[in-house]
C-alpha positions as CSV (number, residue, x, y, z in Angstrom):
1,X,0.0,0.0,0.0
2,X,1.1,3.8,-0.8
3,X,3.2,5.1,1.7
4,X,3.8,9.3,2.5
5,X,6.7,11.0,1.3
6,X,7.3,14.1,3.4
7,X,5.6,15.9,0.7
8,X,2.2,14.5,2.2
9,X,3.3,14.1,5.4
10,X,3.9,18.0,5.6
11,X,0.4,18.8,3.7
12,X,-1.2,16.4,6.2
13,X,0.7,18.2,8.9
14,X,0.1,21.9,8.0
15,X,-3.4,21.0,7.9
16,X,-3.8,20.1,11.6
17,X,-2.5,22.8,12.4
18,X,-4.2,24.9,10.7
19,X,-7.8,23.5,11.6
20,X,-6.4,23.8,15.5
21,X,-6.4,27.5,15.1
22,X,-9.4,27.5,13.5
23,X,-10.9,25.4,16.4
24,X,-9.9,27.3,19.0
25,X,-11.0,30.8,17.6
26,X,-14.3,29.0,16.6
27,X,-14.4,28.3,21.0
28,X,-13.2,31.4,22.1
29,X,-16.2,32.9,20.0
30,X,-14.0,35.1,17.1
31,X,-15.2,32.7,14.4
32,X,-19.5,32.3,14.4
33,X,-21.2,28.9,13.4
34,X,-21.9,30.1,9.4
35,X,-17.8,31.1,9.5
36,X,-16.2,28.1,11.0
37,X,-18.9,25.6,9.1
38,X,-17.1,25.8,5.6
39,X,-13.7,25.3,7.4
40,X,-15.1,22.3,10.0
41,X,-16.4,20.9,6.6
42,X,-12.9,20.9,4.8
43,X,-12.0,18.7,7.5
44,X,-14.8,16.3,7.6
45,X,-16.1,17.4,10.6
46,X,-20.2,17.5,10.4
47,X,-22.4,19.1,12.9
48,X,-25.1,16.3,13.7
49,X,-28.2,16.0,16.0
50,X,-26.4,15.1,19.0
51,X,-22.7,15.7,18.3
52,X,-19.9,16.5,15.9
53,X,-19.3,13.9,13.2
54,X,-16.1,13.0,12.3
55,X,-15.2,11.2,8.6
56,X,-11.9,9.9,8.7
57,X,-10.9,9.5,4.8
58,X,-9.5,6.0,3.6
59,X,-8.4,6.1,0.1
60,X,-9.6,3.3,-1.9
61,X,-10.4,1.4,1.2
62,X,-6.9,0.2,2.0
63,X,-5.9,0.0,5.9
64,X,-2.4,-1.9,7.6
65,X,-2.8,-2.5,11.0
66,X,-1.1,0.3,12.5
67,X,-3.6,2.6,10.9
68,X,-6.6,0.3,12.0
69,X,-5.6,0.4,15.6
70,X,-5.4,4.5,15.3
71,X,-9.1,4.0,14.4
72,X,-9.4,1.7,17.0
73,X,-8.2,4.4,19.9
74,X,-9.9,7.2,18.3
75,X,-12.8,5.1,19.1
76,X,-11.8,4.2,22.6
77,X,-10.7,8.2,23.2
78,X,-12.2,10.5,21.7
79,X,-16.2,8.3,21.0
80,X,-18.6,6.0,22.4
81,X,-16.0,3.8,21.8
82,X,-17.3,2.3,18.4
83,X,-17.1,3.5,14.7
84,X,-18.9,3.7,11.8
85,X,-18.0,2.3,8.2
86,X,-19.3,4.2,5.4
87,X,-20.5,3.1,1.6
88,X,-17.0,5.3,0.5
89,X,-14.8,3.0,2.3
90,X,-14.2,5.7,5.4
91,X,-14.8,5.5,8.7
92,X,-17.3,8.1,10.7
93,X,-17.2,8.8,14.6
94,X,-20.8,10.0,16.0
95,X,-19.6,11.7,19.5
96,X,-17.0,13.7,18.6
97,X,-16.7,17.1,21.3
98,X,-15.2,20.0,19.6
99,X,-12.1,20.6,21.5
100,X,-10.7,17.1,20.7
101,X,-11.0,17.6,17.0
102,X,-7.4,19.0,16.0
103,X,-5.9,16.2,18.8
104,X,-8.0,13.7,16.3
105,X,-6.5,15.0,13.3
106,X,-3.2,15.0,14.6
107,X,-3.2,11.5,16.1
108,X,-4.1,10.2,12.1
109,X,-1.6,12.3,11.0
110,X,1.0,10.1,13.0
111,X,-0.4,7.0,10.7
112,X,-0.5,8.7,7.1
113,X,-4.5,9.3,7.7
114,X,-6.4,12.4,7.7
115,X,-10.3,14.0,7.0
116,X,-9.4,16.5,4.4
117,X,-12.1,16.2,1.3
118,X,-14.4,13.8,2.9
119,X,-17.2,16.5,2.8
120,X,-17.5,20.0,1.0
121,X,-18.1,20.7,-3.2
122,X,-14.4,18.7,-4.0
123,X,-13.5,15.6,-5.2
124,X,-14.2,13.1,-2.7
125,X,-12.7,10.2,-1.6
126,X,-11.9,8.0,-4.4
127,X,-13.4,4.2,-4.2
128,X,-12.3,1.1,-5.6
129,X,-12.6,-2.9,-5.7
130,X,-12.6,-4.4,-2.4
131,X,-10.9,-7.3,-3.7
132,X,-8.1,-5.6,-5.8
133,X,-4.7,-6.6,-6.1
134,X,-6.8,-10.1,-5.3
135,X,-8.8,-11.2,-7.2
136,X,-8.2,-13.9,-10.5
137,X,-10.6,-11.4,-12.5
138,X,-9.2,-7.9,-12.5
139,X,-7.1,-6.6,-15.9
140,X,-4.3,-5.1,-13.2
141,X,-4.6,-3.6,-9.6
142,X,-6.9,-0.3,-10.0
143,X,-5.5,0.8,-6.9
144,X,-2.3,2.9,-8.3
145,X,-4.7,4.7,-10.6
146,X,-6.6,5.3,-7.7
147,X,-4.1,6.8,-5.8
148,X,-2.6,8.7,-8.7
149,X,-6.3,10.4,-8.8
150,X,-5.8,10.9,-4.9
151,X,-2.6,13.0,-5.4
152,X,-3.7,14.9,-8.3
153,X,-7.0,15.7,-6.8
154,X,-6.0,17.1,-3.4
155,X,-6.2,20.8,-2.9
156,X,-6.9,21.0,-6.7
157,X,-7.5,24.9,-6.8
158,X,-9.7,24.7,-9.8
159,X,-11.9,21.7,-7.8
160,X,-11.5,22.5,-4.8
161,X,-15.5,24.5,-4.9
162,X,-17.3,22.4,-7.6
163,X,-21.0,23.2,-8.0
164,X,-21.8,20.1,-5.8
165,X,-19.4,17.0,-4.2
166,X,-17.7,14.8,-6.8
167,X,-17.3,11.2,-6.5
168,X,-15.1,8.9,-8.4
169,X,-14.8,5.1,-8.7
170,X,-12.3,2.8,-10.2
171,X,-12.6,-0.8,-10.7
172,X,-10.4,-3.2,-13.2
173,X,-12.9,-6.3,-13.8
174,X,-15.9,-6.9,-15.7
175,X,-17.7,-7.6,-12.0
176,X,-18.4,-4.5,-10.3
177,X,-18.3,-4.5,-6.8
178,X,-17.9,-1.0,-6.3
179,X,-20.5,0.9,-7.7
180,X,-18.8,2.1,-10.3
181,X,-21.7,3.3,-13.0
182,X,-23.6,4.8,-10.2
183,X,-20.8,7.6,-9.4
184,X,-20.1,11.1,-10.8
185,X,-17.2,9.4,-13.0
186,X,-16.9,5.8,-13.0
187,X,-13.9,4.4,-14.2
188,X,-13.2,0.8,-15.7
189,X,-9.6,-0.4,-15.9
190,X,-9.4,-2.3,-19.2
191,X,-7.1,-3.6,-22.0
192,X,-7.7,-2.9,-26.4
193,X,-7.1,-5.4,-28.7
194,X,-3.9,-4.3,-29.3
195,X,-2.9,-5.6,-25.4
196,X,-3.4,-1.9,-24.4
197,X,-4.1,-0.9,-20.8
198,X,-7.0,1.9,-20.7
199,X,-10.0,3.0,-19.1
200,X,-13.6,2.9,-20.0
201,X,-15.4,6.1,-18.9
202,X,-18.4,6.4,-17.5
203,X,-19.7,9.9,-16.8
204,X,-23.1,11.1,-14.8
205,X,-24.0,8.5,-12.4
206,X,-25.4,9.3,-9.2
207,X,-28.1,8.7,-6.2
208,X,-30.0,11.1,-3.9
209,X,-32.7,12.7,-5.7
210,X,-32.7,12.1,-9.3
211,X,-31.0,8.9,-9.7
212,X,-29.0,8.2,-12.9
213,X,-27.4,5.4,-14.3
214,X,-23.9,6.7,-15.5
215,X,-23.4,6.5,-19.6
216,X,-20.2,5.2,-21.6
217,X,-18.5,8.1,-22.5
218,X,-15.4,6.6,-24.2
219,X,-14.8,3.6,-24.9
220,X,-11.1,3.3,-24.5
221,X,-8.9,6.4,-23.2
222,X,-5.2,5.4,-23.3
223,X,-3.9,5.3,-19.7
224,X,-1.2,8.2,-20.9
225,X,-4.2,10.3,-21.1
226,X,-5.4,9.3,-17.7
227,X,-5.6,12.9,-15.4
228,X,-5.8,15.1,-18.6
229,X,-8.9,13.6,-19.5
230,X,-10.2,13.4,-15.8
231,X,-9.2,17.6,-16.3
232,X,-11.2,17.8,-19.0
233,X,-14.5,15.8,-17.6
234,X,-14.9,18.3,-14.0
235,X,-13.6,21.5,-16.5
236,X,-16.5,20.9,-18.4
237,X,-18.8,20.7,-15.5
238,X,-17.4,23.0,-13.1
239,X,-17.9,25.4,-16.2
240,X,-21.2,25.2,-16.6
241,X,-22.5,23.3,-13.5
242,X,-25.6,24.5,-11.8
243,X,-24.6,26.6,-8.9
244,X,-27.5,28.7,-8.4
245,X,-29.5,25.2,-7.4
246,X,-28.4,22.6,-4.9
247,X,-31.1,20.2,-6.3
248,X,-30.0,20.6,-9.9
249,X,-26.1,20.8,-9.2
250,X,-24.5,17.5,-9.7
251,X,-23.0,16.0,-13.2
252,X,-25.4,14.0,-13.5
253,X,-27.8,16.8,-14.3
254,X,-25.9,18.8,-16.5
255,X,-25.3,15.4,-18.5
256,X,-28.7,14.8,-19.0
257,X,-29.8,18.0,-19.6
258,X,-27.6,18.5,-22.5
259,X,-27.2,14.9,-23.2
260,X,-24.1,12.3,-23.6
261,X,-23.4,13.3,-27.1
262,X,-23.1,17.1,-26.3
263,X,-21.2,16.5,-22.7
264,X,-19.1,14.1,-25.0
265,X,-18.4,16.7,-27.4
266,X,-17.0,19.2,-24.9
267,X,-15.3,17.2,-23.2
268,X,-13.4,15.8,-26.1
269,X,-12.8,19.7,-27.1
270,X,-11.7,20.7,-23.7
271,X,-9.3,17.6,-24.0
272,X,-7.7,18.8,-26.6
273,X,-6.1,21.9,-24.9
274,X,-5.6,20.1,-21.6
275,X,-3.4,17.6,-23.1
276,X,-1.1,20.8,-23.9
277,X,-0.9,21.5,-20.7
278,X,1.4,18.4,-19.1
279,X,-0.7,17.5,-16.5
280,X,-0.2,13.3,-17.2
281,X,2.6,12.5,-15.1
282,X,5.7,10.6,-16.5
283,X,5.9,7.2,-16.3
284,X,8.7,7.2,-14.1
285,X,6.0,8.8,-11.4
286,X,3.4,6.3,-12.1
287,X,5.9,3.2,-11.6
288,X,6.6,4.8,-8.0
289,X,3.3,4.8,-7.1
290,X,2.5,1.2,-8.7
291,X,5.6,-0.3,-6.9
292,X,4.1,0.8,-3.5
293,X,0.9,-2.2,-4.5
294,X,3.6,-4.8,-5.8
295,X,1.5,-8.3,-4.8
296,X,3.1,-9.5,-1.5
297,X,5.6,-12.5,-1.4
298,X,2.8,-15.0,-1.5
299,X,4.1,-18.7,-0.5
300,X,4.5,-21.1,-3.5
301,X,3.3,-24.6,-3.4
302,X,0.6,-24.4,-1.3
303,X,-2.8,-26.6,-1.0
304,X,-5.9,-25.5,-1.9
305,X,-7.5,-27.9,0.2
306,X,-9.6,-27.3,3.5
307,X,-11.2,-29.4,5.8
308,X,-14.7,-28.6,6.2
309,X,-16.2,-30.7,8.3
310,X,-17.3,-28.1,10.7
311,X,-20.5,-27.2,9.4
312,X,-20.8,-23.6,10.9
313,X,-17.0,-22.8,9.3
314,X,-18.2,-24.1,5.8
315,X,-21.3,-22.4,6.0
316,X,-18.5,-19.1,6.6
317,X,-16.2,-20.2,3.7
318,X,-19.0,-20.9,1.2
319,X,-20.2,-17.7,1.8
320,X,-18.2,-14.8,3.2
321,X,-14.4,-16.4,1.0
322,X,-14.0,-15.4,-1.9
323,X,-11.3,-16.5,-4.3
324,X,-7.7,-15.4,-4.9
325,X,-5.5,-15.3,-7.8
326,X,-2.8,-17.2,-5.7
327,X,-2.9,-20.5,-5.4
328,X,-3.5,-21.5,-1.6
329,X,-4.7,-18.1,-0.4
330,X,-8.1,-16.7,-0.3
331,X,-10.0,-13.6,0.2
332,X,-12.5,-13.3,3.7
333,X,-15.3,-10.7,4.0
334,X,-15.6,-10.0,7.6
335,X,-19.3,-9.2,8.5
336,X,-20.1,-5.8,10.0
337,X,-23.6,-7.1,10.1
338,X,-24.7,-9.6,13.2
339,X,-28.6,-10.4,13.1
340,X,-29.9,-7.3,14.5
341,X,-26.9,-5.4,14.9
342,X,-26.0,-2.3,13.6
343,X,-24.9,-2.1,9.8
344,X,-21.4,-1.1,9.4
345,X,-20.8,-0.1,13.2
346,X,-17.8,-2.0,14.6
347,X,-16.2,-1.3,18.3
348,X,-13.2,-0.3,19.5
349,X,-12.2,-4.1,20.8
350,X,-13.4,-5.3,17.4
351,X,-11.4,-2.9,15.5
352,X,-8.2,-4.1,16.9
353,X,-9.3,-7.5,16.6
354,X,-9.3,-6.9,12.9
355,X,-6.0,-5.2,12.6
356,X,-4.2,-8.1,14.4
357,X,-5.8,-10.4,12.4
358,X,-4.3,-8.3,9.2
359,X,-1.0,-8.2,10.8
360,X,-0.6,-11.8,11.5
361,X,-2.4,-13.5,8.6
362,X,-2.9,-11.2,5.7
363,X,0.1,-9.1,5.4
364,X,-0.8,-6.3,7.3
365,X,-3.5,-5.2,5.2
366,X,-7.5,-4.5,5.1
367,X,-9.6,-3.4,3.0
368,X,-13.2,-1.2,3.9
369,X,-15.9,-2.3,1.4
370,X,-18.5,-0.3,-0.3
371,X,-21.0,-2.5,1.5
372,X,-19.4,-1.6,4.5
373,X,-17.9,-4.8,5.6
374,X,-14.0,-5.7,6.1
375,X,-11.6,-7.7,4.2
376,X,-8.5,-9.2,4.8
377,X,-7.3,-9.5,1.4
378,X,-4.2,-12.3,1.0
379,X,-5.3,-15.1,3.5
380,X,-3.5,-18.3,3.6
381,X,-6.5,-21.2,3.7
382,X,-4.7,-22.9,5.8
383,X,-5.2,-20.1,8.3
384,X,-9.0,-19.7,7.8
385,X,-10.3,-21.8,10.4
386,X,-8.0,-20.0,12.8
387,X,-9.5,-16.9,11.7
388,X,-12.8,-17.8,11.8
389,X,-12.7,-19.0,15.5
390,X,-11.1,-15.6,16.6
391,X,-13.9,-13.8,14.3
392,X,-16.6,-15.6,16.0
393,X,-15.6,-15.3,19.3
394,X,-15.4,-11.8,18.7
395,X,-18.7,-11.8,17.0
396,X,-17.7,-10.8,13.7
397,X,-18.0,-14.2,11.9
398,X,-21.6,-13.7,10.7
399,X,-22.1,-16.0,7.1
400,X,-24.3,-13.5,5.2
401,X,-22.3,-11.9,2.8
402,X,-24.5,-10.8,-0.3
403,X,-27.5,-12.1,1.7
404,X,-30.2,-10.0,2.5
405,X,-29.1,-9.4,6.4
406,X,-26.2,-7.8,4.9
407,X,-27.8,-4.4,4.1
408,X,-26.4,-1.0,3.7
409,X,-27.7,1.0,5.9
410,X,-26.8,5.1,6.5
411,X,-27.0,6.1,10.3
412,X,-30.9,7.8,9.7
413,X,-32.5,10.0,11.7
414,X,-31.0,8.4,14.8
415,X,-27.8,10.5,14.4
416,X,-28.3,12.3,10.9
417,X,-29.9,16.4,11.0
418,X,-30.8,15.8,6.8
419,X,-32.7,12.7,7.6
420,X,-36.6,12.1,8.1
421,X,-36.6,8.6,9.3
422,X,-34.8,5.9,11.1
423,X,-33.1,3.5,9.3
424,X,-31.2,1.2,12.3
425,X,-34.2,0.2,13.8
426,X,-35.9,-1.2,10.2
427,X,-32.4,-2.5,9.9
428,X,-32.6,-4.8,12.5
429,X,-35.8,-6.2,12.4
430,X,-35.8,-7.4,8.6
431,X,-32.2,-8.7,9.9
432,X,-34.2,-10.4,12.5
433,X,-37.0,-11.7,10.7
434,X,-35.4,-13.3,8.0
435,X,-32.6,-14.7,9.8
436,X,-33.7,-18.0,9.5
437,X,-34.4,-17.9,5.9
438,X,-31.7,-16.0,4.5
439,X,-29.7,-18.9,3.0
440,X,-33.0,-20.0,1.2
441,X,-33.6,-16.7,-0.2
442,X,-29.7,-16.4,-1.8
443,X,-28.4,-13.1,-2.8
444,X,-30.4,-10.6,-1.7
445,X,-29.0,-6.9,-1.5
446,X,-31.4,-4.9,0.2
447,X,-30.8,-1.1,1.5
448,X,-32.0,1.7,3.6
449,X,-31.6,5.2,3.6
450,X,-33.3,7.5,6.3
451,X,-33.6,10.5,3.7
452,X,-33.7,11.4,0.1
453,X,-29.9,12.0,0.1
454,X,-29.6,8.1,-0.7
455,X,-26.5,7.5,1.6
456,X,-28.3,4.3,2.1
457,X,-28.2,3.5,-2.0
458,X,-31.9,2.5,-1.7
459,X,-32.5,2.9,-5.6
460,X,-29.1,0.5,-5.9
461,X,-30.3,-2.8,-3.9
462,X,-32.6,-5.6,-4.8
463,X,-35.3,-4.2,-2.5
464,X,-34.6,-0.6,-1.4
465,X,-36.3,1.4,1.6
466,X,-36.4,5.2,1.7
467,X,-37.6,7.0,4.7
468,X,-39.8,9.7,4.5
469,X,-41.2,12.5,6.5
470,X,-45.2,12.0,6.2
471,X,-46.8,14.9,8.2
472,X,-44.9,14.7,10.9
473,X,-44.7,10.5,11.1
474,X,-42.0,8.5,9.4
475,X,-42.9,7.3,6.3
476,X,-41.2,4.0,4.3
477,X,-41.2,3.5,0.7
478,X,-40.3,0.0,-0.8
479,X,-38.4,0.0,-4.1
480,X,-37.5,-2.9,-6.1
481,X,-35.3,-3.6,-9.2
482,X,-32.0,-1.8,-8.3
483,X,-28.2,-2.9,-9.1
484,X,-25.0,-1.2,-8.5
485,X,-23.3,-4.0,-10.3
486,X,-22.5,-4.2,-13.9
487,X,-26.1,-4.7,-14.6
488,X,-26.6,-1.2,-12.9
489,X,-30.7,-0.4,-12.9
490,X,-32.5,1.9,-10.6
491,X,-35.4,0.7,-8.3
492,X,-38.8,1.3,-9.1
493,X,-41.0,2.7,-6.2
494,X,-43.9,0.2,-5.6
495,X,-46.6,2.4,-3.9
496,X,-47.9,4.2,-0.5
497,X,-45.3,3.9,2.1
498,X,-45.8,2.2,5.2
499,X,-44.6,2.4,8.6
500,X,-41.4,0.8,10.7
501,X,-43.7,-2.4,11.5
502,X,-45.8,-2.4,8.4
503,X,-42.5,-2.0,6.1
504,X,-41.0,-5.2,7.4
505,X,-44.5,-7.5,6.3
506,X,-44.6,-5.9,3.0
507,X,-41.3,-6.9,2.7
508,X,-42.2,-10.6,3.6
509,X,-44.7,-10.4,1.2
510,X,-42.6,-9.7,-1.6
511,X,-40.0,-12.6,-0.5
512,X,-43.0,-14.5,-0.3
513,X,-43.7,-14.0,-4.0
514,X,-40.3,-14.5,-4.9
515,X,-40.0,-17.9,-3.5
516,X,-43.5,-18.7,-5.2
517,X,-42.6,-17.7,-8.5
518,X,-38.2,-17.9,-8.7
519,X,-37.0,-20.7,-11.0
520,X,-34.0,-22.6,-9.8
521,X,-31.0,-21.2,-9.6
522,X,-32.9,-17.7,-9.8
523,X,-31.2,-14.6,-7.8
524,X,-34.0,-12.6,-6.4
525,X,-33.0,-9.6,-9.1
526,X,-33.2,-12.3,-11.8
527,X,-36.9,-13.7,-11.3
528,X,-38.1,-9.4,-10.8
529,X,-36.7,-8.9,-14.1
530,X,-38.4,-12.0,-15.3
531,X,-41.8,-11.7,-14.0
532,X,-42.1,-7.9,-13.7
533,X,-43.2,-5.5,-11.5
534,X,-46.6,-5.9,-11.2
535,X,-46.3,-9.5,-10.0
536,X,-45.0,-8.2,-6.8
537,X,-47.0,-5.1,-6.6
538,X,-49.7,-7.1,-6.5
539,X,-48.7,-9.2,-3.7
540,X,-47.4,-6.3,-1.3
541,X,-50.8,-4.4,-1.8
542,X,-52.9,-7.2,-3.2
């Protein structure tokens, strides 16, 4: 993984001190709320319902253990001793006070971490494949690209105040587990028929209100063109973006409002004098950053055999392990989603669990996961059962990856000021309720968000649930149809919304339907698509 040169470690540096004096003015009263808010935001620090907020930025999702047990003490320090993963591979703390928010900053500092650009109008934090660097499928790690995009993208003073936040995802395989076309610009690592490494580009994706499905806009940009290209995509949109309305101010608007062909067309223009420019970097700059994710010194010759005769550890392997493009090693989810537990939320004790775990069996590194689970990335299977007996004693050994107990789920009304509803508490009974049928119902992604702001990617899962404010009463909608996986679609809302019990039985009665009417082998998605929507409309409102 990328390590700082003293170039960052001085930016990271300046920073906390700067946002200490800033702090302390914004306590002693010189600096009001609507002064300090733009600077607290530059820092990821959010002003909840109850508390301070704190986003802690993980590029791409990659963590060694060091930086995992800072995470771990912040929690134990400075919150309620827990922490929450996020859908953009970070890590939010609810209970931050004030005061402790520079000694925050400058305790991440001393592990290469930091919160600049997880909030504000910039280019957020840049997400990737879970499994990458892993997995058998991918054309080459993505994560270099990713991190080249980090370096070129921080303090960018013509991005740093975009009409509205800008997010970015990179993925190198044909199976997207990121998200990708569901981002501001999604990016797909790929090769030409000449053996050519490149990038599809896919521009004017997004959630929240109007939900878009990013389009292709080239086919094949030459990986020399990378960041001049990338230049050319936020000029355009930072040019004529739509700054004079918050609801009408992402690219996702301004693509559809002029269309693909037209955004296409300016883009390709505006290319043409970037390129003049020298903003690609040479090569010699890119191999430095690729030799930081050189594979690890994997063991040769070893078995790809495991005894599975414990049934609750298969259960685990068949689904949480995924595989790896070594021979003998492996790739483990762990679950941040125990039946009626909190999705994503992970304590302090657990955290350092984790990182010791990383440390000892996977070569010091973890990965955060857009579905807001953990990953240890390069694990011997000869070690697996070992891990899994520390995971389950720790509680963390859950077997419901890509099942429908492992939602994604934003923090709702129970910490969020934007949100109208609740989501934990809908969380946890459909966890509950279908805990005993999960493995019968297959993959199942199903996700909450407490407010239209889709931090929750409702219009993304299987079965999505948006909470609503309904004249004072939370309100929840049921969508179904969605995919953030290469077979992107948006969900289709199926009616009148119904409250935190009622959402839960209409939810059963669309499982219901499901199991009535799949044909074997059928993913929940698959027999929707088959049988259509009014099928299950009629048999949540009959």
């Amino acid at each position: 993984m990328y390590k700082y040169d003293q170039y960052d470690q001085s930016i990271v540096d300046a920073r906390v001190e700067e946002f200490r004096d800033q702090v302390a003015r914004r306590m002693s009263g010189e600096l009001s709320e609507d002064q300090f808010k733009p600077l607290r935001l530059m820092n990821g620090l959010y002003l909840q319902l109850h508390a301070y907020m704190l986003r802690v930025a993980v590029p791409y999702g990659t963590l060694d253990s060091r930086q995992m047990h800072m995470l771990a003490h912040i929690a134990r320090k400075y919150d309620k001793g827990y922490g929450h993963f996020t859908t953009r591979q970070n890590i939010q703390y609810n209970w931050i006070e004030l005061k402790d928010a520079g000694d925050i900053l400058a305790d991440l500092a001393t592990v290469e971490m930091h919160a600049i650009q997880t909030s504000g109008n910039c280019i957020r934090n840049t997400t990737s494949d879970q499994y990458a660097g892993a997995a058998a499928d991918e054309v080459a790690d993505p994560r270099p690209w990713a991190e080249l995009l980090r370096q070129w993208s921080t303090f960018h003073p013509e991005f740093t105040y975009l009409p509205r936040k800008f997010k970015v995802a990179i993925i190198a395989s044909d199976e997207d587990r990121a998200a990708m076309r569901l981002h501001d610009i999604g990016l797909q690592l790929t090769q030409n028929e000449a053996g050519e490494t490149g990038f599809k580009v896919f521009v004017g994706g997004g959630m929240g209100r109007t939900p878009m499905v990013a389009p292709l806009i080239r086919d094949f940009l030459p990986a020399a063109d990378y960041l001049s290209y990338l230049e050319a995509c936020l000029r355009v949109y930072n040019r004529y973006g739509r700054r004079d309305n918050i609801y009408k101010a992402r690219i996702k608007i301004l693509v559809h409002e002029i269309g693909a062909d037209e955004y296409r067309r300016q883009v390709e223009e505006e290319f043409l004098h970037v390129k003049t420019l020298g903003i690609d970097p040479p090569a010699e700059e890119f191999d430095r950053i690729n030799a930081f994710f050189a594979p690890p010194a994997w063991e040769q010759g070893l078995s790809d055999e495991l005894d599975l005769s414990d049934p609750d550890f298969k259960l685990w392997v068949d689904q949480n392990v995924f595989a790896h493009k070594a021979p003998g090693y492996a790739i483990a989810t762990i679950s941040l989603k125990p039946i009626g537990g909190i999705p994503g939320d992970a304590s302090a004790d657990q955290i350092d669990l984790m990182a010791d775990l990383a440390e000892t069996y996977s070569f010091d590194e973890l990965r955060v996961t857009h579905s807001q689970n953990i990953v240890l990335p390069h694990v011997r299977k000869a070690d697996l059962y070992t891990i899994w007996q520390k995971l389950d004693a720790a509680g963390l050994a859950t077997a419901n990856l890509d099942l429908i107990s492992d939602m994604i789920a934003c923090p709702g009304l129970d910490y969020c000021s934007l949100a109208n509803a609740r989501s934990i508490p809908v969380a946890q009974k459909i966890s509950e309720r279908f805990a005993d049928r999960e493995q019968d119902l297959g993959e199942l992604k199903l996700k909450i968000s407490g407010c239209i702001n889709a931090c929750g990617h409702h219009h993304a899962g299987h079965i999505g649930i948006l909470g609503v404010d309904r004249k004072g009463t939370e309100n929840y909608q049921l969508l179904l149809g969605g995919s953030g996986a290469e077979d992107a679609s948006l969900g289709r809302i199926t009616g009148p919304g119904f409250d935190e019990d009622g959402i839960v039985d209409a939810i059963e009665r669309t499982l219901d339907r499901y199991v009535a009417t799949r044909e074997p082998g059928e993913r929940f998605l698959d027999t929707y698509r088959r049988v259509g929507f009014e099928t299950f409309k009629e048999a949540i409102y009959g």
